[in-house]
BALOBA-1460 file (C-alpha; in Angstrom, 3 decimals):
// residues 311
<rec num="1" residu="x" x="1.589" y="6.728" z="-17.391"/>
<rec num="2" residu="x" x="-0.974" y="5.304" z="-19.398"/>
<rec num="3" residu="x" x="-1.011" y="1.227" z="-19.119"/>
<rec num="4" residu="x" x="-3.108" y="-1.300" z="-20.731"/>
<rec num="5" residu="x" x="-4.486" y="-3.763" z="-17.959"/>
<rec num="6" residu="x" x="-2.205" y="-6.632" z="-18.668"/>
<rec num="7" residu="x" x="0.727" y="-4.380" z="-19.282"/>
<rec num="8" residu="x" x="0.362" y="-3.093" z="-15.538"/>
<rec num="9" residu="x" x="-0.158" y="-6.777" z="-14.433"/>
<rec num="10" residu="x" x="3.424" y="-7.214" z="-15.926"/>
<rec num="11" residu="x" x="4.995" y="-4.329" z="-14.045"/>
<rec num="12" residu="x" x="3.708" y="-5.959" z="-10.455"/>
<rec num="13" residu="x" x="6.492" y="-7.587" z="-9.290"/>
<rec num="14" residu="x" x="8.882" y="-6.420" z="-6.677"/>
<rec num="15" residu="x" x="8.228" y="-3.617" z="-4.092"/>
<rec num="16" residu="x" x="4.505" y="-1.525" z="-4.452"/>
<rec num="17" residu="x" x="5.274" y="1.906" z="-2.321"/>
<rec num="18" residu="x" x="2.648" y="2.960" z="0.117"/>
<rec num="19" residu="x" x="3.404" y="6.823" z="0.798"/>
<rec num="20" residu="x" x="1.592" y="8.507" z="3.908"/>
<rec num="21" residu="x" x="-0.367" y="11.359" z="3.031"/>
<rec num="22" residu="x" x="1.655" y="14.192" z="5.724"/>
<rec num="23" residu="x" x="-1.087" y="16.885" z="7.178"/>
<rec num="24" residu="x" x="0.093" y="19.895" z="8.824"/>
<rec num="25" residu="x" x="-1.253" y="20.613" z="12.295"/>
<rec num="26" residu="x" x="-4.325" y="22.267" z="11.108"/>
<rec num="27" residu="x" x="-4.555" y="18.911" z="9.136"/>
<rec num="28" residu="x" x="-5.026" y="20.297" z="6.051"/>
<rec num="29" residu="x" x="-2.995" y="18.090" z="2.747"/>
<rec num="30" residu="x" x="0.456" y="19.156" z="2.896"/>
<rec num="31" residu="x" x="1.159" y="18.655" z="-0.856"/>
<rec num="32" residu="x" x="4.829" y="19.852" z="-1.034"/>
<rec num="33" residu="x" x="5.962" y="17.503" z="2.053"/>
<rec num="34" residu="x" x="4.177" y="14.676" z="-0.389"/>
<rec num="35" residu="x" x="6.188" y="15.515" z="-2.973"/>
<rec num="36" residu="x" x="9.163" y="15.510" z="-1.082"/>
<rec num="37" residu="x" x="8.677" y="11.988" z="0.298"/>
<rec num="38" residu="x" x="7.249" y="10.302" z="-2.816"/>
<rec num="39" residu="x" x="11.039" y="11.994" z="-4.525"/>
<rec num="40" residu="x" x="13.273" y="9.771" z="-2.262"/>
<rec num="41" residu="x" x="10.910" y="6.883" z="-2.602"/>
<rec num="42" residu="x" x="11.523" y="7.233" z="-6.541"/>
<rec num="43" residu="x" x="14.904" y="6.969" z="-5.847"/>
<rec num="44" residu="x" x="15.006" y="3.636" z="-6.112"/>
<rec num="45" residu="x" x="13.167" y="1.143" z="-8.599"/>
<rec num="46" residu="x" x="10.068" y="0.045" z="-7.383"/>
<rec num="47" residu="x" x="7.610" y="-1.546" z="-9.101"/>
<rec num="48" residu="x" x="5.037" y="0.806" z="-8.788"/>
<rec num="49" residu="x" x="3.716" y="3.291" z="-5.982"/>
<rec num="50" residu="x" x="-0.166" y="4.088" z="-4.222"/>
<rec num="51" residu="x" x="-1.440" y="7.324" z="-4.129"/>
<rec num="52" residu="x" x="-4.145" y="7.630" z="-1.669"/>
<rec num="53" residu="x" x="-3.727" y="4.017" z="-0.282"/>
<rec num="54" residu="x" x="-4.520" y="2.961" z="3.507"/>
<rec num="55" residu="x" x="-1.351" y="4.393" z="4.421"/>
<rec num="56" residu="x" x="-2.082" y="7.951" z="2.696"/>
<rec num="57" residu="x" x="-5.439" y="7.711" z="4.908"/>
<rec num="58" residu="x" x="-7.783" y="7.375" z="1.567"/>
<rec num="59" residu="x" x="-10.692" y="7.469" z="4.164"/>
<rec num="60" residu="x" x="-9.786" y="10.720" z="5.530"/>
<rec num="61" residu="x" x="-9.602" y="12.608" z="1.930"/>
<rec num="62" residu="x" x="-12.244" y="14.517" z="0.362"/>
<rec num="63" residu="x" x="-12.689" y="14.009" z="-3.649"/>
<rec num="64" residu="x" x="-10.732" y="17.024" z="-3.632"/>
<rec num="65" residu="x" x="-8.083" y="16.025" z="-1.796"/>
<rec num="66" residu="x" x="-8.034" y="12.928" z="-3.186"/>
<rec num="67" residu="x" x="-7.772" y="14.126" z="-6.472"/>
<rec num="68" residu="x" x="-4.892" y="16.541" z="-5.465"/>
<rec num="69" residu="x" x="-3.036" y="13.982" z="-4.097"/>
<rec num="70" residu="x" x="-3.265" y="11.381" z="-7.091"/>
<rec num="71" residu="x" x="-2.089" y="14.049" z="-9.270"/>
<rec num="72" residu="x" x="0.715" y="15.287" z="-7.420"/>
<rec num="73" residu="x" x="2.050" y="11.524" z="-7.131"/>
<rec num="74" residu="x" x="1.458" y="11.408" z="-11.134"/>
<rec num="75" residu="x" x="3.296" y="14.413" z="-11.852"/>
<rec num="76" residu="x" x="6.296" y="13.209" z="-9.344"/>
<rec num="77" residu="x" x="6.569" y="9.617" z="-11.016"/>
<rec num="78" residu="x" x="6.627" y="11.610" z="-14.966"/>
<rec num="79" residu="x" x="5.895" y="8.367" z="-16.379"/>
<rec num="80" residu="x" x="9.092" y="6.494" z="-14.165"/>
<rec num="81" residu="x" x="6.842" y="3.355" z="-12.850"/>
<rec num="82" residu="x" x="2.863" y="2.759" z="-12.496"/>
<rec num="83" residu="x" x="1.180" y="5.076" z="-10.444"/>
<rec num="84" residu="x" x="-1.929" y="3.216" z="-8.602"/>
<rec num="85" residu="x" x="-4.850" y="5.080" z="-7.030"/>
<rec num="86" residu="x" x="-7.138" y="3.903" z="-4.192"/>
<rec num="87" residu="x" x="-10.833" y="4.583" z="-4.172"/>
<rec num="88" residu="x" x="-13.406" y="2.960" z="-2.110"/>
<rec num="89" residu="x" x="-16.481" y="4.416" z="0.382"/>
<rec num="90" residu="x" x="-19.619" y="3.659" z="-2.162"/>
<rec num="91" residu="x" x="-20.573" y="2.411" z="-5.956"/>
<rec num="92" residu="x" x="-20.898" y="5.577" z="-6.976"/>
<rec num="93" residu="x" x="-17.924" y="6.998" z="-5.392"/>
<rec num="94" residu="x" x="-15.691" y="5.047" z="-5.829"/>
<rec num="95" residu="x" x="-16.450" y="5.193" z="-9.342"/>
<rec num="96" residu="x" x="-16.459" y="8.812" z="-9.249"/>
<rec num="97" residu="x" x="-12.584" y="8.923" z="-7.931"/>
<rec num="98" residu="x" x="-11.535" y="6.247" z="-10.006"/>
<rec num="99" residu="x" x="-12.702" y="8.397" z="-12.960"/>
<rec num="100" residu="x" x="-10.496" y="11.297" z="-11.771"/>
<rec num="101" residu="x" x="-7.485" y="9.273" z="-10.961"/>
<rec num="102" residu="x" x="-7.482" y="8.008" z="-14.641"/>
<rec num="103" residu="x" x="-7.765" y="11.769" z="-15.641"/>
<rec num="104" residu="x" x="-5.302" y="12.586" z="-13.543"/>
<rec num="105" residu="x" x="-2.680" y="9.879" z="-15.376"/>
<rec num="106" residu="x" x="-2.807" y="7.224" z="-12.719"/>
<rec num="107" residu="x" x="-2.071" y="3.919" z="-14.176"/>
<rec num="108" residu="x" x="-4.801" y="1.670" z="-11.997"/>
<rec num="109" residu="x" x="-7.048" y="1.525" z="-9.633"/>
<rec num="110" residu="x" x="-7.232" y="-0.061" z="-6.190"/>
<rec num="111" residu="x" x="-10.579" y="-0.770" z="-4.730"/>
<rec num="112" residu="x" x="-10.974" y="-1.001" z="-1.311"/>
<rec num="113" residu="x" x="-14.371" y="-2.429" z="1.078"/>
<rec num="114" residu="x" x="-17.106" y="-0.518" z="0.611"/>
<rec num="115" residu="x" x="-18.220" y="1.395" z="3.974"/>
<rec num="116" residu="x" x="-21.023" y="-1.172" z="4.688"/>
<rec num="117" residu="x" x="-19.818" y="-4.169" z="6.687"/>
<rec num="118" residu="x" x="-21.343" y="-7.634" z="5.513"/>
<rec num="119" residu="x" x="-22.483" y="-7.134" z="2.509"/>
<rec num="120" residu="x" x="-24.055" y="-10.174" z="0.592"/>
<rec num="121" residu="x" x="-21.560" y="-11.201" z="-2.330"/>
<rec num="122" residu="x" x="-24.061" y="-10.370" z="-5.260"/>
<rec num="123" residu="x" x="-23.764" y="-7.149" z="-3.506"/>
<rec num="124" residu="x" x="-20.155" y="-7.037" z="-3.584"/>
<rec num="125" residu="x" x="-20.043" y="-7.651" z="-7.106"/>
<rec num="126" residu="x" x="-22.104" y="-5.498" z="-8.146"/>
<rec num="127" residu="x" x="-19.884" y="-2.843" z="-6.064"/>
<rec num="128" residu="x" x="-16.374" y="-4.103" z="-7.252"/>
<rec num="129" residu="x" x="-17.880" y="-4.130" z="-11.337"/>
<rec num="130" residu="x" x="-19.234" y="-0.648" z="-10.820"/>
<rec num="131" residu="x" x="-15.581" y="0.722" z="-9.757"/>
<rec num="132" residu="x" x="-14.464" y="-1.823" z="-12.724"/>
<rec num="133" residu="x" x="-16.445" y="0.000" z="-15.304"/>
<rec num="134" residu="x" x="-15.949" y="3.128" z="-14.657"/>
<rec num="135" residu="x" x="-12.515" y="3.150" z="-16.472"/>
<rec num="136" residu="x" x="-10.252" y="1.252" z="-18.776"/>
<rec num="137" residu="x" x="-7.565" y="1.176" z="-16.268"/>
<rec num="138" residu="x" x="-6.085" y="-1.880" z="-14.266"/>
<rec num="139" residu="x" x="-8.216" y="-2.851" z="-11.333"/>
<rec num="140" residu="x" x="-6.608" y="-4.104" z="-8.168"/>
<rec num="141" residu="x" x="-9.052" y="-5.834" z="-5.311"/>
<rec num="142" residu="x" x="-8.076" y="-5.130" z="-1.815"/>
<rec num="143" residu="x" x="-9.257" y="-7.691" z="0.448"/>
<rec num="144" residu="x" x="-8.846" y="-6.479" z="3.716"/>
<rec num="145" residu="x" x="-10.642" y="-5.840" z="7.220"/>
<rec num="146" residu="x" x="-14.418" y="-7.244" z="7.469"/>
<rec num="147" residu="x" x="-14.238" y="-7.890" z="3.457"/>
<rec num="148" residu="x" x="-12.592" y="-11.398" z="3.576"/>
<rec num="149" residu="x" x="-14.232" y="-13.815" z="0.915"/>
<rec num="150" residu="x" x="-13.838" y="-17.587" z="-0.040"/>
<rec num="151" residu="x" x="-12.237" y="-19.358" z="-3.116"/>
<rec num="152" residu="x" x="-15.835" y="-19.031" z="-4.458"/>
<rec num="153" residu="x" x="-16.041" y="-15.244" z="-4.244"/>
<rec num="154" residu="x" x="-12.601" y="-14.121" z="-5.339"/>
<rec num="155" residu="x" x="-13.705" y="-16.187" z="-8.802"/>
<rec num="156" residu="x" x="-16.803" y="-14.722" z="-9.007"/>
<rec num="157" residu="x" x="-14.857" y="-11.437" z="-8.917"/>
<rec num="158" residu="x" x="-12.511" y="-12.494" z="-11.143"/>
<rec num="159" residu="x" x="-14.899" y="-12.161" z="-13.975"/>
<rec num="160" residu="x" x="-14.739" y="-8.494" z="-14.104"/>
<rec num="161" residu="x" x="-13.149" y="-8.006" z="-17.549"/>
<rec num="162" residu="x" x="-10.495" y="-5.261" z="-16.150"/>
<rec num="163" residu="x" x="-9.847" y="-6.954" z="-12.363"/>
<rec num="164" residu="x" x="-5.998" y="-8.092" z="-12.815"/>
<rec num="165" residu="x" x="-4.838" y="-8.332" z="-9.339"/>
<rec num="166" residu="x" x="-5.556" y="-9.361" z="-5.616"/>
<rec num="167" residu="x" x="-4.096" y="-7.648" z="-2.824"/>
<rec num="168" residu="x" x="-4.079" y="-9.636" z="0.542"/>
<rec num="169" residu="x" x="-4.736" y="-7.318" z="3.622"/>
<rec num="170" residu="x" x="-5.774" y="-10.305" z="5.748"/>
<rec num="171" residu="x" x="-2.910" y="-11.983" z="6.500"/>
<rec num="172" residu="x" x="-4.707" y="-15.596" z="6.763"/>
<rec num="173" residu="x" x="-1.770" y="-17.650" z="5.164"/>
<rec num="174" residu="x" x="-3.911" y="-20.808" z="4.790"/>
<rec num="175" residu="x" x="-7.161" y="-18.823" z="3.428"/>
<rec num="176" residu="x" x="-5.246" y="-17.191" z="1.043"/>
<rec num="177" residu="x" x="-3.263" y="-20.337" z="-0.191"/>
<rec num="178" residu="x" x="-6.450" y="-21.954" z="-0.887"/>
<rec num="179" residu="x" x="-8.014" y="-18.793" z="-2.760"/>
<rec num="180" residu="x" x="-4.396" y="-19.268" z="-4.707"/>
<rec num="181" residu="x" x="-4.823" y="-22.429" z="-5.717"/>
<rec num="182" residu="x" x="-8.763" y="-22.805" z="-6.786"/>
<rec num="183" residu="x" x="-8.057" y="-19.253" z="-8.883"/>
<rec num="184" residu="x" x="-4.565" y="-19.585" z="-10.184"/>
<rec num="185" residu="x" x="-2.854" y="-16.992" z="-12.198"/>
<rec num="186" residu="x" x="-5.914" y="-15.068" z="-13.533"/>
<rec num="187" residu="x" x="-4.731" y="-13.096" z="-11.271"/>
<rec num="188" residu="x" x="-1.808" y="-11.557" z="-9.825"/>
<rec num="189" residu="x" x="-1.076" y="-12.254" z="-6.218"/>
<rec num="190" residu="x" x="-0.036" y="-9.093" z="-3.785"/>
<rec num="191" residu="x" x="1.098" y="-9.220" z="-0.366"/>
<rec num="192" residu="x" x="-0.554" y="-6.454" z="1.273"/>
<rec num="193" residu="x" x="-0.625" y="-7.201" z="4.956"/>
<rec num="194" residu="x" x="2.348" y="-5.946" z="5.727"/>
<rec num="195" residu="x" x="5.839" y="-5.623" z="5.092"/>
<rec num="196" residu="x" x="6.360" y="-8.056" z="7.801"/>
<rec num="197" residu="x" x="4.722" y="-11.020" z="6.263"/>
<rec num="198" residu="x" x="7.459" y="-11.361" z="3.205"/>
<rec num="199" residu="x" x="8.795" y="-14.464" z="4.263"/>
<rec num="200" residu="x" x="5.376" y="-15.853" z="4.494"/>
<rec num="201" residu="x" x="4.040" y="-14.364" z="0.918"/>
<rec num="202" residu="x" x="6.975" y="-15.436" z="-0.832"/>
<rec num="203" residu="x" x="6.545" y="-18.642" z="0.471"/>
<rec num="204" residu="x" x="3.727" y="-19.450" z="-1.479"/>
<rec num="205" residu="x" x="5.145" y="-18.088" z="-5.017"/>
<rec num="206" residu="x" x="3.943" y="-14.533" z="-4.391"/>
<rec num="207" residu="x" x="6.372" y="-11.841" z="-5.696"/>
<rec num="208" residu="x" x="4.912" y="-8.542" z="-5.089"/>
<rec num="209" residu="x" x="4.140" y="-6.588" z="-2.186"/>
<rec num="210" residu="x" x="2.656" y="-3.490" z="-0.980"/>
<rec num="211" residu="x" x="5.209" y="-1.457" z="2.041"/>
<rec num="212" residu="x" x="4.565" y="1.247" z="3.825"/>
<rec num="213" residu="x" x="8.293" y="0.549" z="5.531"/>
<rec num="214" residu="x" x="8.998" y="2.454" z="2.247"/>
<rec num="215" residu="x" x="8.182" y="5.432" z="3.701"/>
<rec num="216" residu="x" x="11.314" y="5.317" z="5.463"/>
<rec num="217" residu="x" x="13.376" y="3.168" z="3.671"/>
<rec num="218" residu="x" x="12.782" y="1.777" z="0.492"/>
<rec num="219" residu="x" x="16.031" y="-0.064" z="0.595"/>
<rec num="220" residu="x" x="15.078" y="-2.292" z="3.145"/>
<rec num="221" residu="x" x="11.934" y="-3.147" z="1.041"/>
<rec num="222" residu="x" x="13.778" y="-4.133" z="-1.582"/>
<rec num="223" residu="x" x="16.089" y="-5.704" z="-0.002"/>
<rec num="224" residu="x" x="12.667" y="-8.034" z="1.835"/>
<rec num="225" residu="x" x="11.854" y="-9.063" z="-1.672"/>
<rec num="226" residu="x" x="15.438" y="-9.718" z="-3.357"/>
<rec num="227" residu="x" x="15.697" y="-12.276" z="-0.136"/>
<rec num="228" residu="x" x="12.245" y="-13.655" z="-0.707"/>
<rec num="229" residu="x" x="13.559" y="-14.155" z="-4.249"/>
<rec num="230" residu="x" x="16.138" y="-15.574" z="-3.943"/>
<rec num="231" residu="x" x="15.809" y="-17.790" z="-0.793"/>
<rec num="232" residu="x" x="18.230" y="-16.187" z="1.509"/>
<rec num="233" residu="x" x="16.743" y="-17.200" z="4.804"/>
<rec num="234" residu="x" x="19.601" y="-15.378" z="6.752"/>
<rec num="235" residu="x" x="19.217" y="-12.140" z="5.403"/>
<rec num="236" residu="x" x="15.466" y="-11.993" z="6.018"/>
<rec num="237" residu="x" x="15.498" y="-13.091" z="9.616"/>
<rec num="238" residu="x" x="18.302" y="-10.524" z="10.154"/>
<rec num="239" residu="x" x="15.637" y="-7.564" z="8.357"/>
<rec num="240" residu="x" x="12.469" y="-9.415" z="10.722"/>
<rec num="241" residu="x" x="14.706" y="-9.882" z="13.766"/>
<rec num="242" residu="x" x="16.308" y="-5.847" z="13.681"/>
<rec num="243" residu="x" x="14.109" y="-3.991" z="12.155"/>
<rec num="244" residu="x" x="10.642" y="-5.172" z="10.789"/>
<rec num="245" residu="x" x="8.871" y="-7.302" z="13.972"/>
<rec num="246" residu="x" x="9.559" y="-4.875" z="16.062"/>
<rec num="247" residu="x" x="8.008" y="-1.845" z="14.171"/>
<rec num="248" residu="x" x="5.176" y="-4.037" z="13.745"/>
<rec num="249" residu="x" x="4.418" y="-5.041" z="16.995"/>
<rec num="250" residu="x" x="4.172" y="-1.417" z="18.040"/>
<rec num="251" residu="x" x="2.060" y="-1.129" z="14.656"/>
<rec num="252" residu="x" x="-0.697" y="-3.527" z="16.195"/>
<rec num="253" residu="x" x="-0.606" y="-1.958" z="19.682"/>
<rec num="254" residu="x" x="-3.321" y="-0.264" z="18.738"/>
<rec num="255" residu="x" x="-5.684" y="0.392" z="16.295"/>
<rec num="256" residu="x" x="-5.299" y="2.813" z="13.133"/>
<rec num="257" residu="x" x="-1.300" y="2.274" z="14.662"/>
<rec num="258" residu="x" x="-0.256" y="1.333" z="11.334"/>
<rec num="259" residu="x" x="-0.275" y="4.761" z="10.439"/>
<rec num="260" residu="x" x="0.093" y="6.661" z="13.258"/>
<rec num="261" residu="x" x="3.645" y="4.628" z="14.145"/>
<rec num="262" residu="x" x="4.543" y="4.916" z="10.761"/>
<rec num="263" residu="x" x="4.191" y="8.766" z="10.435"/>
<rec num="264" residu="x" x="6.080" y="9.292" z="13.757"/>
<rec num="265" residu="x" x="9.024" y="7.173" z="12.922"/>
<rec num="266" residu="x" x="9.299" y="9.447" z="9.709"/>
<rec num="267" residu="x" x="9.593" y="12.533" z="12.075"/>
<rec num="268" residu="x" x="11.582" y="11.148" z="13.952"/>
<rec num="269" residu="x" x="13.836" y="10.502" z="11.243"/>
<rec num="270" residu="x" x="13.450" y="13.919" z="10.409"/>
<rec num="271" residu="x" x="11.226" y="12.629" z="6.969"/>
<rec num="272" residu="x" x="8.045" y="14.840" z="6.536"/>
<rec num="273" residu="x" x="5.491" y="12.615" z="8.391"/>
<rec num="274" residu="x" x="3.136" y="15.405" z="9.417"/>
<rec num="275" residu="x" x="-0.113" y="14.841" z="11.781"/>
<rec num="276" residu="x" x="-2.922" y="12.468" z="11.552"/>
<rec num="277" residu="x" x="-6.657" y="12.857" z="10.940"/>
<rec num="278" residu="x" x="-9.641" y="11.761" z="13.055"/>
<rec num="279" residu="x" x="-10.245" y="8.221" z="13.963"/>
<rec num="280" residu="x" x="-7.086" y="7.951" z="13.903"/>
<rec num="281" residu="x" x="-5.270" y="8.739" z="17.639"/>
<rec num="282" residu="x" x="-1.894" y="9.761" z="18.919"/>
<rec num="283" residu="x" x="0.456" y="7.488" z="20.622"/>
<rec num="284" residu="x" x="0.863" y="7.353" z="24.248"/>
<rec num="285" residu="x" x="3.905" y="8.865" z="25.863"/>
<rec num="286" residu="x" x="5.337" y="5.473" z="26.822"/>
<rec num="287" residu="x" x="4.621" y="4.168" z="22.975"/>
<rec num="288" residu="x" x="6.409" y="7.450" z="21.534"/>
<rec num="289" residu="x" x="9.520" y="6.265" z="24.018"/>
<rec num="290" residu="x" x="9.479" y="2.752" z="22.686"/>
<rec num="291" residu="x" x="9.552" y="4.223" z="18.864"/>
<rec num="292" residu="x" x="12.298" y="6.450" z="19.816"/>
<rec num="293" residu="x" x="13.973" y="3.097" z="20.973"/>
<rec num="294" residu="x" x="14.006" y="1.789" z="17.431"/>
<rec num="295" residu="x" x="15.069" y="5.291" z="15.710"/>
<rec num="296" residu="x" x="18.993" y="4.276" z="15.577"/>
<rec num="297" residu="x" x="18.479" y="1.204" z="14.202"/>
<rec num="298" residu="x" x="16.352" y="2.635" z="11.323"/>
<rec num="299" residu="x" x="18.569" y="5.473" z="11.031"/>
<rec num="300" residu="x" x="21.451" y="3.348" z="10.380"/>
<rec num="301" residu="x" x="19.226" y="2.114" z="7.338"/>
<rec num="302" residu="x" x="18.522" y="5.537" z="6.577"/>
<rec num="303" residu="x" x="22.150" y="6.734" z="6.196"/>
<rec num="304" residu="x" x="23.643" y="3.968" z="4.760"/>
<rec num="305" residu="x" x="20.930" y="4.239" z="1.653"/>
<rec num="306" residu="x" x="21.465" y="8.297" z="1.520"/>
<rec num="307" residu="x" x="24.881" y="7.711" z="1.312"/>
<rec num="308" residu="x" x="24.643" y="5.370" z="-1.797"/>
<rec num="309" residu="x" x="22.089" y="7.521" z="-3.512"/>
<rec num="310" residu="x" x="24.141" y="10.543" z="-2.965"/>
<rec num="311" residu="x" x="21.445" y="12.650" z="-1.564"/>
């Protein structure tokens, strides 16, 4: 779906999809059960969708991979919504798959940390324009993990001619309201801590997030950001209170969790979540209980949006 910069900018509002990338116990890229799962997410009208996000496990995938996933998450959308693709690692890298995700249709580019922790900010702007410049396309920052800059920073970055778009993996509320502020809308503002911190994004104008709760229901994130539209206070403590804290307490239990929980909810829902790849690390017995806790609740969800869908 080919999309000038600002057009894509325009298309970022609502719910961003975050597929998992499923692997099949000899963890090899199980491209049909992707296509499967990126078919019910399409379903219903999200903004846009990630291939090869934090989710999918971008730092697992080898350019090959990579480049097989983007594609078959291009070919699934057929030109429906914006198809984003993450890239990351090094300069030249990242440049390298951001190249191959625009010739493989995606619509933008999300840029995650490079591998190197504490990096000086000329450094980091040199990184962020390389990945910039190596295609026409849309580019999305992703602040997230030991990458979290100042008000100072972020503008420095937001010189790069094609950068249209911050996504917050940090979660620091105050931080990112100050960022907010000093920058204003030069750029466009994505929640992208977590699904979880709606009521607190849309609380400070945001109107976009990333979910990987789309995974399993992308009803549920839709129906986070109508109620962050809107105002309905009730509706989104019912969704934290029922469904969404919980998950994501057992989320941060542990670390690389995110994913791991995430994938084995899916199978337990009997969606195509598949295995994970090294660092990441299998729940404990006791934590796979606690999940299965939480299935009918989710299933409920589940049901209720096959149902209107007609699937």
């Amino acid at each position: 779906m080919a999309l000038s910069p600002d057009r894509l900018r325009d298309a970022l509002t609502g719910v961003i999809g975050f597929p998992i990338t499923p692997f099949r116990p000899d963890l090899s890229v199980d491209l049909d059960a992707l296509r499967q799962n990126v078919r019910m997410m399409l379903e219903h009208p999200l903004a846009a969708i990630v291939a090869a996000g934090g989710t999918g496990e971008l730092y697992s995938l080898t350019p090959g991979e990579h480049l097989d996933v983007v594609g078959a998450i291009v070919e699934e959308a057929r030109g429906k919504l914006p198809v984003i693709a993450g890239t990351g690692f090094s300069a030249a890298l990242g440049a390298q798959l951001a190249r191959q995700a625009a010739a493989a249709g995606a619509s933008g580019i999300l840029a995650f940390p490079p591998y190197y922790p504490g990096a000086e900010d000329d450094g980091m702007v040199k990184y962020y324009g390389a990945i910039g410049e190596a295609t026409p396309l849309g580019l999305l920052i992703y602040s997230r993990d030991w990458f979290h800059p100042g008000a100072a920073m972020v503008e420095r970055l937001a010189s790069i001619p094609t950068l249209i778009a911050w996504k917050d993996g940090q979660g620091d509320i105050r931080r990112l309201q100050i960022i907010k502020r000093h920058v204003g809308d030069r750029l466009c503002w994505i929640g992208g801590a977590g699904d979880d911190m709606v009521p607190s994004y849309y609380s400070l104008g945001i109107r976009a997030f990333t979910s990987s709760v789309a995974n399993v229901s992308p009803q549920v994130a839709l129906q986070l950001h109508e109620a962050g539209v809107t105002g309905d206070a009730a509706t989104l403590q019912r969704l934290m209170s029922d469904l969404i804290v919980p998950l994501y307490a057992l989320r941060a239990r542990r670390k690389g969790h995110e994913v791991t929980v995430m994938k084995e909810l899916m199978t337990m829902l009997g969606l195509a979540g598949g295995a994970i790849r090294p660092p990441l690390v299998a729940m404990r017995p006791e934590e796979v209980e606690e999940l299965r806790g939480l299935v009918p609740a989710w299933q409920n969800v589940v049901n209720a949006s096959t149902m209107k869908t007609g699937a």
